[in-house]
C-alpha positions in Angstrom: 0.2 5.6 1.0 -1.5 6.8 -2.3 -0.3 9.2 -4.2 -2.2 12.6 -4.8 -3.4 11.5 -8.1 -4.5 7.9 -7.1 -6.4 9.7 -4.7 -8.6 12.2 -6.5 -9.1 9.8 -9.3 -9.9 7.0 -7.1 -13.8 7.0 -8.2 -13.0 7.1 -11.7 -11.1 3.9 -11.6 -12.1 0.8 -12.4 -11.8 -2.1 -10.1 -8.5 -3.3 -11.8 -7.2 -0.5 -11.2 -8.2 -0.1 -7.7 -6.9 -3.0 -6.7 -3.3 -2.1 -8.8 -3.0 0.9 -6.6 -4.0 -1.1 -3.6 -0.9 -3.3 -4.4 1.4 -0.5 -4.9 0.5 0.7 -1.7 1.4 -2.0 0.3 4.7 -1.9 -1.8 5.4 1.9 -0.9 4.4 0.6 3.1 6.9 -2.2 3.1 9.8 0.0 1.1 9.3 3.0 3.5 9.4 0.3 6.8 12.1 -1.4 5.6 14.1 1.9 4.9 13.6 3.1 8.8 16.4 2.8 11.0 16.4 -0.7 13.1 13.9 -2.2 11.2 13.9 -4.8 8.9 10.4 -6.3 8.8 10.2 -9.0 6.5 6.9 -10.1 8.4 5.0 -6.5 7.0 3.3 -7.9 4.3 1.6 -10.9 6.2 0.6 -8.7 9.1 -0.3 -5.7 7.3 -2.7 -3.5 9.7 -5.1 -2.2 6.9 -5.3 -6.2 5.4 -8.3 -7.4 7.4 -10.1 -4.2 5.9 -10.4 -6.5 2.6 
């Protein structure tokens, strides 16, 4: 879910900012899940699949 730039300038970032974009991310997940049709997941941001990677 990162954006074009976030992704190219991911090395150049410090770890604040890695972490910021990591939180947008799982912002942009939960907006575009809660915007599909039938689904209103409140649970997505306990149970996010990519969370046990940190």
């Amino acid at each position: 879910m990162r954006k074009r730039e976030e992704r190219f300038n991911w090395l150049n970032m410090t770890p604040a900012q890695q972490l910021h974009v990591i939180k947008l991310c799982r912002q942009r997940y939960i907006r575009k899940h809660r915007k599909a049709p039938g689904g209103s997941n409140a649970h997505l941001s306990d149970s996010d699949p990519q969370q046990d990677l940190f």
